[in-house]
N, CA, C and O of each residue as an XYZ file, in Angstrom:
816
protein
N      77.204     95.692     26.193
C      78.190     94.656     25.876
C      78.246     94.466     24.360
O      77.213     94.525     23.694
N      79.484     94.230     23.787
C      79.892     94.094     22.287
C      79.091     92.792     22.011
O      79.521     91.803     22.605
N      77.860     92.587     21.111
C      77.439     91.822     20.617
C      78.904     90.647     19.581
O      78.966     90.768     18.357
N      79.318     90.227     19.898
C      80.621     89.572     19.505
C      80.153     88.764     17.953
O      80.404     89.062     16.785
N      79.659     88.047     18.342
C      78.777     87.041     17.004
C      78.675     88.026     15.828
O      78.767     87.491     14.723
N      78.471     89.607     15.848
C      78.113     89.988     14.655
C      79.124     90.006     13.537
O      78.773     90.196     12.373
N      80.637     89.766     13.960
C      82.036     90.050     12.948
C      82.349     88.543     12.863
O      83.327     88.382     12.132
N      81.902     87.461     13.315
C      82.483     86.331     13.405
C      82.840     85.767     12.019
O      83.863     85.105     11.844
N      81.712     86.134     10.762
C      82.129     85.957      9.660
C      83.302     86.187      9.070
O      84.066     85.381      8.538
N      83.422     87.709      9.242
C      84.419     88.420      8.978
C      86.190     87.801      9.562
O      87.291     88.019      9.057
N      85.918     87.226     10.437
C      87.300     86.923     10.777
C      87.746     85.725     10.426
O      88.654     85.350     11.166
N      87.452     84.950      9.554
C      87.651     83.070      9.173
C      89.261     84.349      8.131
O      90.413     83.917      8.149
N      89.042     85.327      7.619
C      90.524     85.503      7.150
C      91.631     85.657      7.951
O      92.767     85.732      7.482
N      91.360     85.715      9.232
C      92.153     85.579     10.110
C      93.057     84.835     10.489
O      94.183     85.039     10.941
N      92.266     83.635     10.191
C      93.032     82.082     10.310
C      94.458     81.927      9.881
O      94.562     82.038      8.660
N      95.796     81.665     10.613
C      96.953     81.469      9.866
C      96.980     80.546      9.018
O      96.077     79.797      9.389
N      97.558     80.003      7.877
C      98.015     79.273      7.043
C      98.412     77.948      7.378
O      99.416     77.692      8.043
N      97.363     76.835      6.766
C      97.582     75.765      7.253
C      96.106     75.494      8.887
O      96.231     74.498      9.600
N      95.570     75.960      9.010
C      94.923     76.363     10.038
C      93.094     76.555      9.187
O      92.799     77.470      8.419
N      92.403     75.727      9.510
C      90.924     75.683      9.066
C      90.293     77.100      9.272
O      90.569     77.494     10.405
N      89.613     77.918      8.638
C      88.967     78.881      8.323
C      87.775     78.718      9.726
O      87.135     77.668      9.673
N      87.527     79.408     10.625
C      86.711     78.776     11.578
C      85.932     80.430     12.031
O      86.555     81.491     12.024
N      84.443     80.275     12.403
C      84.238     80.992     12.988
C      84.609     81.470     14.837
O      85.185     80.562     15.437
N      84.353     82.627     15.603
C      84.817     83.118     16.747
C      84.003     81.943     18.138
O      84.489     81.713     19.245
N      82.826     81.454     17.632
C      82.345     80.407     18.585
C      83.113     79.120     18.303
O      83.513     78.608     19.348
N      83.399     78.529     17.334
C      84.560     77.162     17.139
C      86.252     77.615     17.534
O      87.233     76.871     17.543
N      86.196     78.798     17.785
C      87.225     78.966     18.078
C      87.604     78.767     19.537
O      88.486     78.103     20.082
N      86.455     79.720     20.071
C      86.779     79.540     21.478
C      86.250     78.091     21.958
O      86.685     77.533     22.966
N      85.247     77.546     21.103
C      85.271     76.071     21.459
C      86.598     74.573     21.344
O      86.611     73.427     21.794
N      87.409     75.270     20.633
C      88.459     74.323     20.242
C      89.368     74.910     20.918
O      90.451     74.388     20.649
N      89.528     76.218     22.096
C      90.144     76.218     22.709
C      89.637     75.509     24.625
O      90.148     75.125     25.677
N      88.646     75.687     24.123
C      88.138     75.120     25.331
C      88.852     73.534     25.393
O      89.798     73.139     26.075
N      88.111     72.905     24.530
C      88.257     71.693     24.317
C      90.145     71.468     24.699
O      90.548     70.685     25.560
N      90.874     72.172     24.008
C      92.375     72.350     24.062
C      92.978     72.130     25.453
O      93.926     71.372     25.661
N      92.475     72.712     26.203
C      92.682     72.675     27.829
C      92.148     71.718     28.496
O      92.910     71.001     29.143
N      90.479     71.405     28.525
C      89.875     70.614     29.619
C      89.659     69.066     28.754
O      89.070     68.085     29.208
N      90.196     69.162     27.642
C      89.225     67.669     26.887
C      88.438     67.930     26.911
O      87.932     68.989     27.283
N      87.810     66.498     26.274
C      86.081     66.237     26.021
C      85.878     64.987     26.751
O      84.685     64.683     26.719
N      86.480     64.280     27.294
C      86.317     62.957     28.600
C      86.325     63.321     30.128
O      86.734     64.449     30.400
N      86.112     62.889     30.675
C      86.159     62.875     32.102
C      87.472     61.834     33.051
O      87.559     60.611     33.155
N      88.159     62.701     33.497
C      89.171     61.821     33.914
C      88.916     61.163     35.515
O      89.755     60.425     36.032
N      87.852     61.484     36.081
C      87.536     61.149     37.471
C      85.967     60.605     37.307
O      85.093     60.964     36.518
N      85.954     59.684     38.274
C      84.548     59.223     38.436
C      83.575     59.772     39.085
O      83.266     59.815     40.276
N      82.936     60.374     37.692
C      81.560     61.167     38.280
C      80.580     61.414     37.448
O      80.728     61.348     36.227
N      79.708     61.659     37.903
C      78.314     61.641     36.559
C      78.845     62.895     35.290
O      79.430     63.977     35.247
N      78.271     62.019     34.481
C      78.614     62.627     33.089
C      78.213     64.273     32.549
O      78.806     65.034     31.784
N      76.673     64.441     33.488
C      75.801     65.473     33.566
C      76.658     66.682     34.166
O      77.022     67.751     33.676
N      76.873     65.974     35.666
C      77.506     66.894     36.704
C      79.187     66.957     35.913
O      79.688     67.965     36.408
N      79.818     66.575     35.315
C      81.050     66.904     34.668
C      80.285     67.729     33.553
O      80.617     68.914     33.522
N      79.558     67.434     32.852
C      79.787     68.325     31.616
C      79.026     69.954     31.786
O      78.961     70.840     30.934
N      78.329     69.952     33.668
C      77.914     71.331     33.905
C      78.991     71.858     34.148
O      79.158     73.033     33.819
N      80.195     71.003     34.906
C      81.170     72.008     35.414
C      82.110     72.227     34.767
O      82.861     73.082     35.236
N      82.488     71.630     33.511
C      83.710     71.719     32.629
C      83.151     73.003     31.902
O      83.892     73.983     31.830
N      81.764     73.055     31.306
C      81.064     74.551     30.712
C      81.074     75.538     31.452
O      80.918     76.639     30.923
N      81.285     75.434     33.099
C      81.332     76.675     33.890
C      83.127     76.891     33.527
O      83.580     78.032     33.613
N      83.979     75.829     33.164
C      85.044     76.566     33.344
C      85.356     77.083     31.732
O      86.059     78.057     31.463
N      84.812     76.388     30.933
C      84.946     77.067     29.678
C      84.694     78.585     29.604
O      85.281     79.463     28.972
N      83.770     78.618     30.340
C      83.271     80.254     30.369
C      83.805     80.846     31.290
O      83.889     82.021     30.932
N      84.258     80.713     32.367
C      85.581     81.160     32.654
C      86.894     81.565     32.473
O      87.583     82.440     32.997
N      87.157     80.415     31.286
C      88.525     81.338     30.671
C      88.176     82.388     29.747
O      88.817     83.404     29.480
N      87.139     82.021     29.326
C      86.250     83.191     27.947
C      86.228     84.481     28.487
O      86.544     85.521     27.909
N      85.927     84.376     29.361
C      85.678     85.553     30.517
C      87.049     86.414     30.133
O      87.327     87.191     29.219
N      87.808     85.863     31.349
C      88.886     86.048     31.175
C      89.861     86.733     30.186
O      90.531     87.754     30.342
N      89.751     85.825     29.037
C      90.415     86.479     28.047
C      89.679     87.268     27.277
O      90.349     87.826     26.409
N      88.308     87.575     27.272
C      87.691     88.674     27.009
C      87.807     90.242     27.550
O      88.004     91.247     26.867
N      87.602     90.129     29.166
C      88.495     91.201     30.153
C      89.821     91.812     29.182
O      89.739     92.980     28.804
N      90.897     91.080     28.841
C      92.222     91.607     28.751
C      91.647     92.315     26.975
O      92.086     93.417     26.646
N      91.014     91.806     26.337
C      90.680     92.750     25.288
C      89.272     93.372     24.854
O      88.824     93.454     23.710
N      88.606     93.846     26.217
C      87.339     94.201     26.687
C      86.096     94.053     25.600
O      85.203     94.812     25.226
N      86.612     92.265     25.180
C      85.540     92.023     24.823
C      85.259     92.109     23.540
O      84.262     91.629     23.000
N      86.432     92.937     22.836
C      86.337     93.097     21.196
C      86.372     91.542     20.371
O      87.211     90.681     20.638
N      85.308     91.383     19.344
C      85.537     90.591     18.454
C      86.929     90.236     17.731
O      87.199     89.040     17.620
N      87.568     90.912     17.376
C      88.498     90.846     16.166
C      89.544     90.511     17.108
O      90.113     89.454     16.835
N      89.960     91.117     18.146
C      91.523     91.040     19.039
C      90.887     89.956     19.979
O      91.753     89.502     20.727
N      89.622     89.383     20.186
C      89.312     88.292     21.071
C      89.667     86.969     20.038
O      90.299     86.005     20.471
N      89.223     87.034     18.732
C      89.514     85.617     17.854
C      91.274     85.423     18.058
O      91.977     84.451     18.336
N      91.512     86.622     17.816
C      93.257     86.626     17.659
C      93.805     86.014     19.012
O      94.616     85.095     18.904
N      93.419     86.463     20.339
C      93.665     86.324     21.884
C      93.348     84.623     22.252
O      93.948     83.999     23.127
N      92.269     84.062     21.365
C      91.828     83.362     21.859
C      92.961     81.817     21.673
O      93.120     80.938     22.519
N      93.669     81.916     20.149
C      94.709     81.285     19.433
C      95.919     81.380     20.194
O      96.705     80.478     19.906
N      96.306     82.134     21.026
C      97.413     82.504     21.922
C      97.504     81.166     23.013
O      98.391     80.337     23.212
N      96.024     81.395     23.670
C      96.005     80.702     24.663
C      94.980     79.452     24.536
O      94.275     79.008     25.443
N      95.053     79.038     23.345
C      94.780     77.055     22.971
C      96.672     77.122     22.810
O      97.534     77.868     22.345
N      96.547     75.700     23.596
C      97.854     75.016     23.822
C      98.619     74.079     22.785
O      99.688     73.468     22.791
N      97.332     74.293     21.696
C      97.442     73.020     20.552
C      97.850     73.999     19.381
O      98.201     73.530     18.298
N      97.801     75.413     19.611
C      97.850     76.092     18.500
C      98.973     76.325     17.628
O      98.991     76.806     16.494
N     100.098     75.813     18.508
C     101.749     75.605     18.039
C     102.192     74.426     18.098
O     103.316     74.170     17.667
N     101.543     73.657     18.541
C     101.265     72.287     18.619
C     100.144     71.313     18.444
O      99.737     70.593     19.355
N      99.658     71.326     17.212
C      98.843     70.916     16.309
C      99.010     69.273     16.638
O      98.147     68.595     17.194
N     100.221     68.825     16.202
C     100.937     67.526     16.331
C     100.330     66.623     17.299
O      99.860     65.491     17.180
N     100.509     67.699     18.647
C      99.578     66.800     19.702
C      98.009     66.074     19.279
O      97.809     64.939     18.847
N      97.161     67.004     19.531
C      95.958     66.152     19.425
C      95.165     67.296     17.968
O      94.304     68.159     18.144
N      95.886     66.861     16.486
C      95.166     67.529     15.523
C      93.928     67.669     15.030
O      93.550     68.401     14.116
N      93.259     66.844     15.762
C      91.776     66.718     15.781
C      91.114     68.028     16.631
O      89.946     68.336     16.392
N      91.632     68.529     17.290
C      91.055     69.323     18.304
C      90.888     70.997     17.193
O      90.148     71.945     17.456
N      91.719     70.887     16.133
C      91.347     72.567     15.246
C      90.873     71.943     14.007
O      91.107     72.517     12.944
N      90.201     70.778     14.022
C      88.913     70.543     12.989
C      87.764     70.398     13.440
O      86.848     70.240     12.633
N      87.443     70.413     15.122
C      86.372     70.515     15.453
C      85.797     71.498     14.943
O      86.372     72.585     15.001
N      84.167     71.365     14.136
C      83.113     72.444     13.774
C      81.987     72.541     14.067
O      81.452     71.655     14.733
N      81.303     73.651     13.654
C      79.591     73.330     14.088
C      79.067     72.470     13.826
O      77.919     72.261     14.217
N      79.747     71.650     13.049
C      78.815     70.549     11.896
C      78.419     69.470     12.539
O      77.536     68.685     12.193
N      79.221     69.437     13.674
C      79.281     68.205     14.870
C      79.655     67.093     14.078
O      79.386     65.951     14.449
N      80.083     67.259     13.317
C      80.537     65.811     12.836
C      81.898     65.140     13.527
O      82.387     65.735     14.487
N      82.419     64.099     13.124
C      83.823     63.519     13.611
C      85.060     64.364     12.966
O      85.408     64.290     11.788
N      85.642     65.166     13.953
C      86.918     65.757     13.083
C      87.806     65.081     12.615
O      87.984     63.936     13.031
N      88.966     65.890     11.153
C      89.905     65.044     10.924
C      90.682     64.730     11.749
O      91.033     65.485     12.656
N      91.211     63.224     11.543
C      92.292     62.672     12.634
C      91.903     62.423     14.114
O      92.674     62.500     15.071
N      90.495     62.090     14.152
C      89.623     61.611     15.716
C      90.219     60.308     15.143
O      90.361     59.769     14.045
N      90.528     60.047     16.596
C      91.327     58.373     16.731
C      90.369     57.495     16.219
O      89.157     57.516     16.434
N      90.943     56.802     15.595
C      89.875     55.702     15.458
C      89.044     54.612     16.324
O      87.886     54.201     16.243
N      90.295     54.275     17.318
C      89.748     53.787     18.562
C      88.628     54.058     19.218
O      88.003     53.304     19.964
N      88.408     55.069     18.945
C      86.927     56.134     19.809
C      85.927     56.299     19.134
O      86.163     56.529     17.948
N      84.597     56.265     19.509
C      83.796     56.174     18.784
C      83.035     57.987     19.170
O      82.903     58.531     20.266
N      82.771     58.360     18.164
C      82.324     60.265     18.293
C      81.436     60.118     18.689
O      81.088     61.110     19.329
N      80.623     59.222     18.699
C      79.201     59.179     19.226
C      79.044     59.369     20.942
O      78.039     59.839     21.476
N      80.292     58.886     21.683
C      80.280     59.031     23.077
C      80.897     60.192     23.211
O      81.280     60.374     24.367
N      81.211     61.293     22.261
C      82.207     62.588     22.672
C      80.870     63.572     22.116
O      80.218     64.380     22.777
N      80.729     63.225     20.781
C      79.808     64.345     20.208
C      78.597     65.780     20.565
O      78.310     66.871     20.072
N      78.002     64.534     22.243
C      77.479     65.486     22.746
C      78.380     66.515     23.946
O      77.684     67.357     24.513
N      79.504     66.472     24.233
C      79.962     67.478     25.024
C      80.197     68.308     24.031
O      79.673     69.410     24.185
N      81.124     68.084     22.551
C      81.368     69.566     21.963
C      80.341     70.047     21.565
O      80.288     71.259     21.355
N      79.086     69.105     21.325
C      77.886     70.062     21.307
C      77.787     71.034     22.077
O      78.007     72.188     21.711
N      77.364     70.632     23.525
C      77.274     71.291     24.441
C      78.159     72.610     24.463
O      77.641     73.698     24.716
N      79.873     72.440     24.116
C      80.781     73.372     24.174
C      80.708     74.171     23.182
O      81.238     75.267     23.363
N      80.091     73.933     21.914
C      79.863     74.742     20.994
C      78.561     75.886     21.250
O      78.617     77.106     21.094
N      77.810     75.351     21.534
C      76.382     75.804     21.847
C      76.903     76.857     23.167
O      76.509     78.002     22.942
N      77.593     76.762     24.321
C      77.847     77.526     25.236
C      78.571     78.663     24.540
O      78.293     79.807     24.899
N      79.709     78.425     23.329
C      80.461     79.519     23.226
C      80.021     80.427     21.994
O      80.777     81.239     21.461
N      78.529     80.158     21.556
C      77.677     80.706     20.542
C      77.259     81.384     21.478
O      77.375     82.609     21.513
N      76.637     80.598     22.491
C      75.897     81.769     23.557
C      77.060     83.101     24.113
O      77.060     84.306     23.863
N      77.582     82.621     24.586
C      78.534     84.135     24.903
C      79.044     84.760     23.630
O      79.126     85.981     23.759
N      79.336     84.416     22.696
C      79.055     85.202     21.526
C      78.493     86.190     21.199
O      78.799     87.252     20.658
N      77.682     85.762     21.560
C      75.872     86.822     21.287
C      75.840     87.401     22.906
O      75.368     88.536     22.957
N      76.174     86.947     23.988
C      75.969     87.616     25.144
C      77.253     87.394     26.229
O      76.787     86.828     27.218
N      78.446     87.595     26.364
C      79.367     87.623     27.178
C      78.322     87.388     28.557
O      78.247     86.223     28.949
N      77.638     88.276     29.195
C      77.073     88.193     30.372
C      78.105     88.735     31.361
O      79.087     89.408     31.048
N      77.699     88.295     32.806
C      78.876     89.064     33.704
C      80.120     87.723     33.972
O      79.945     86.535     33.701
N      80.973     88.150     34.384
C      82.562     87.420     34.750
C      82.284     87.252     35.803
O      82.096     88.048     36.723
N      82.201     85.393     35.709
C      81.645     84.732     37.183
C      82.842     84.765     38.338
O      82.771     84.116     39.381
N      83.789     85.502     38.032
C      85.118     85.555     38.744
C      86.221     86.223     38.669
O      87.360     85.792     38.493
N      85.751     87.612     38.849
C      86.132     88.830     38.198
C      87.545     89.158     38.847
O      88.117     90.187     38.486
N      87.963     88.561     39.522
C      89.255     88.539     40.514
C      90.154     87.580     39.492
O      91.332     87.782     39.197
N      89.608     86.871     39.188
C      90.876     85.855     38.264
C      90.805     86.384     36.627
O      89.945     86.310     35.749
N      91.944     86.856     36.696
C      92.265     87.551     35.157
C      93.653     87.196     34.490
O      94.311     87.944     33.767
N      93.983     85.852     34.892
C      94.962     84.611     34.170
C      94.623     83.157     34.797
O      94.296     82.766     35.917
N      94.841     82.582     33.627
C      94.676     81.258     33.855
C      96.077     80.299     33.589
O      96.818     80.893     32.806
N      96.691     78.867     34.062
C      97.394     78.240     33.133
C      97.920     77.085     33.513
O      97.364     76.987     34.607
N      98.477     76.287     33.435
C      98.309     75.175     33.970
C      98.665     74.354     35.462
O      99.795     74.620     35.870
N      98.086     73.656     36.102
C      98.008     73.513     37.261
C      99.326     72.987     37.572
O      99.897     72.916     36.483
N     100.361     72.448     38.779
C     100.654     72.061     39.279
C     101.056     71.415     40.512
O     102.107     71.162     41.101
N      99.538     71.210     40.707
C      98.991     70.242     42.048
C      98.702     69.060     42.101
O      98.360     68.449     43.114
N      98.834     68.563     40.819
C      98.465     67.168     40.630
C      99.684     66.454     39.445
O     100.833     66.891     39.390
N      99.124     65.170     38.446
C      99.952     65.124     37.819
C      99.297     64.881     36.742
O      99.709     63.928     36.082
N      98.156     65.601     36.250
C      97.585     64.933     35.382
C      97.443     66.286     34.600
O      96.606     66.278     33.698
N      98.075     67.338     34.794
C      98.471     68.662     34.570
C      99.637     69.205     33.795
O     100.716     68.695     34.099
N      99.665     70.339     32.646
C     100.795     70.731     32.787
C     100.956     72.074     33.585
O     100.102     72.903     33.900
N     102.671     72.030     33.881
C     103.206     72.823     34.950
C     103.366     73.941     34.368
O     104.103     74.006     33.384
N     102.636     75.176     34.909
C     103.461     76.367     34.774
C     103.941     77.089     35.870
O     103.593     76.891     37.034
N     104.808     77.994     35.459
C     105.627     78.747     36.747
C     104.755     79.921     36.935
O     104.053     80.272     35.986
N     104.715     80.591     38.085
C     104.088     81.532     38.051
C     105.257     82.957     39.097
O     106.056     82.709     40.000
N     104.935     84.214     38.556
C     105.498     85.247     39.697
C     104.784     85.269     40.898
O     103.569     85.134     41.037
N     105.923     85.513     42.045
C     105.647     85.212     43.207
C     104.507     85.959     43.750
O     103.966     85.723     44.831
N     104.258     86.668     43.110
C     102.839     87.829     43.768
C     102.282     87.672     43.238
O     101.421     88.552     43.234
N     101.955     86.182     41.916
C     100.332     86.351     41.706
C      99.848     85.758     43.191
O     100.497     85.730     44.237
N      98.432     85.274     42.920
C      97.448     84.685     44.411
C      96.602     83.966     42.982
O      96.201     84.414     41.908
N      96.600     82.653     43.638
C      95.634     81.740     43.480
C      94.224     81.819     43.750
O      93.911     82.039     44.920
N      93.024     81.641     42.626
C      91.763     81.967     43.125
C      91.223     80.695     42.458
O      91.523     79.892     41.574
N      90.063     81.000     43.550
C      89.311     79.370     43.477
C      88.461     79.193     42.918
O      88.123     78.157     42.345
N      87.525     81.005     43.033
C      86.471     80.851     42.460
C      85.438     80.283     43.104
O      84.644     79.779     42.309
N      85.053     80.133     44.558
C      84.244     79.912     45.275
C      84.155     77.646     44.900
O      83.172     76.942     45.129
N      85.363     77.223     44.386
C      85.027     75.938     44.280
C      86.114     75.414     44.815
O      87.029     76.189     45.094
N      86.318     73.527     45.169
C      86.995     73.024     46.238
C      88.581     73.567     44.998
O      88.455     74.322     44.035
N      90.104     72.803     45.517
C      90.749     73.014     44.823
C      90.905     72.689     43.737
O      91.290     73.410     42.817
N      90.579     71.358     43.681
C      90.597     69.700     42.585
C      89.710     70.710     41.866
O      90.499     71.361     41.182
N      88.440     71.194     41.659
C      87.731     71.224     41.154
C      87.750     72.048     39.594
O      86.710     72.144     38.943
N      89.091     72.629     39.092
C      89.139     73.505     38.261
C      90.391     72.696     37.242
O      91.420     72.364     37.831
N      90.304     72.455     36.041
C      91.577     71.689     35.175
C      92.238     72.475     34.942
O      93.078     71.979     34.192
N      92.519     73.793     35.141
C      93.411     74.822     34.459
C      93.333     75.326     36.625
O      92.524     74.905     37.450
N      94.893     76.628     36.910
C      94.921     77.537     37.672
C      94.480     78.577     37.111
O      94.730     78.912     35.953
N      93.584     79.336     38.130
C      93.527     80.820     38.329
C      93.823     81.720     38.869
O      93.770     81.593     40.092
N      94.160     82.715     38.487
C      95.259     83.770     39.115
C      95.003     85.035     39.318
O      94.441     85.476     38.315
N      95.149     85.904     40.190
C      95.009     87.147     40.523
C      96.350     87.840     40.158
O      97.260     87.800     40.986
N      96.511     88.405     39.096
C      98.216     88.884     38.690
C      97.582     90.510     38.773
O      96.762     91.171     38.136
N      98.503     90.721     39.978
C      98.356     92.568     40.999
C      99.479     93.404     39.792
O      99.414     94.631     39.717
N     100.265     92.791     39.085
C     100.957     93.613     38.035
C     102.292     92.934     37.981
O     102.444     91.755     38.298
N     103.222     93.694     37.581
C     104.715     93.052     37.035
C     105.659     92.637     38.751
O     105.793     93.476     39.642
N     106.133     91.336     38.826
C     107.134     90.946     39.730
C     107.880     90.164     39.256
O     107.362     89.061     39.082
N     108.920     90.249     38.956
C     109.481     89.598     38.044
C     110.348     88.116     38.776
O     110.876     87.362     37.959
N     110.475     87.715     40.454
C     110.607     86.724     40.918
C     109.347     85.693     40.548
O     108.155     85.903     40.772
N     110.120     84.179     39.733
C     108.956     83.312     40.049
C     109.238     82.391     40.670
O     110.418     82.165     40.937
N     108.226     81.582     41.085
C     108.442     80.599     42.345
C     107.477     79.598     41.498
O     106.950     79.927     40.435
N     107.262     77.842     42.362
C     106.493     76.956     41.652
C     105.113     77.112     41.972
O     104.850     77.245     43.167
N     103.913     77.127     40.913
C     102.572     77.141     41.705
C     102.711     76.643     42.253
O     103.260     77.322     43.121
N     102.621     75.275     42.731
C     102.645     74.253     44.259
C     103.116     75.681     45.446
O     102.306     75.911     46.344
N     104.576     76.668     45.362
C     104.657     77.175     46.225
C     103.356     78.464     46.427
O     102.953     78.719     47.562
N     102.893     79.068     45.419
C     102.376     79.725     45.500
C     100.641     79.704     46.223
O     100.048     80.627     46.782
N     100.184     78.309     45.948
C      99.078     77.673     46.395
C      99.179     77.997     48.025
O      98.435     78.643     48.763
N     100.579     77.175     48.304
C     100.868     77.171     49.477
C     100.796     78.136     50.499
O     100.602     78.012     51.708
N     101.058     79.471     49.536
C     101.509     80.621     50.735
C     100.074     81.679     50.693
O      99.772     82.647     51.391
N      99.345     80.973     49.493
C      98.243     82.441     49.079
C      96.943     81.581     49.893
O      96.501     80.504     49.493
N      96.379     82.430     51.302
C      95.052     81.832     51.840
C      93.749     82.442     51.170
O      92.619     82.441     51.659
N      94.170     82.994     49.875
C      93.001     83.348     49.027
C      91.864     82.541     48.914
O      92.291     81.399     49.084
N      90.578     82.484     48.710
C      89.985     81.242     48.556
C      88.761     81.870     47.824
O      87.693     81.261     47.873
N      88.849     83.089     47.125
C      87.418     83.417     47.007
C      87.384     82.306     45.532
O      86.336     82.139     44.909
């Protein structure tokens, strides 16, 4: 496996313009963060949320590692594609000043105090140093797209082609903030996830 961490230096020139100089672990951590937050939107222990939000962080890592088998240089680039904030900064601009430094990024609301957030991007930082240095195996080697749910409403909607299949990943449905997808290749009919949920008895 491509030791990833060793070019991470090398790529802060990567960064577009206007866009913080960041290494390949803050990257994929501020995309993490981009998708699932750093709060908990359901009532449940803080522990047991912040094991399972890191299983899905490393899940999309996975993921978008697969489509560029894992290379450093086209994974930093891949990874900017798919943070949702990356063309939309505006939204929550705090989320591409998160750093290792753990400090409070620019433009964290003031309302909030970092001290009750600080330790999940720890946590999210520290996980995406570790796959850095060790990808490991793809806990869900069947799902090779991810994007946003539309089963709930606390989601955004994406459309999907009618022949992907929904994967679960061996967890209930609720249990994942992003969809996962089994895409078999090009169909160019799309239909609404909600329909697609519906018709695919996939469940691994």
């Amino acid at each position: 496996m491509v030791r990833i961490a060793t070019f991470a230096i090398l790529l802060g020139a990567l960064v577009p313009l206007g866009h913080a100089a960041v290494d390949l672990p803050t990257r994929l951590g501020q995309q993490c963060v981009a998708e699932i937050s750093l709060s908990p939107r359901v009532q449940v222990p803080k522990s047991q949320w912040r094991r399972q939000k890191l299983q899905e962080c490393r899940l999309m890592w996975h993921i978008l590692g697969v489509k560029v088998d894992y290379q450093p240089k086209a994974l930093f680039e891949l990874v900017a594609r798919y943070n949702s904030l990356w063309k939309r900064p505006e939204q929550r601009p705090w989320v591409l000043a998160l750093g290792p430094a753990l400090r409070a990024p620019a433009g964290w609301p003031e309302q909030l105090r970092w001290s009750h957030y600080r330790p999940m991007w720890s946590a999210v930082h520290a996980a995406a140093q570790a796959f850095s240095q060790d990808p490991g195996q793809h806990p869900c080697p069947r799902a090779n797209h991810f994007g946003g749910r539309c089963d709930d409403a606390d989601h955004a909607c994406d459309r999907a082609p009618a022949c992907w299949l929904r994967q679960w990943c061996g967890q209930p449905p609720n249990w994942w903030s992003q969809a996962y997808w089994y895409r078999p290749g090009p169909c160019p009919e799309t239909i609404d996830a909600q329909d697609v949920i519906r018709q695919s008895s996939n469940l691994d």
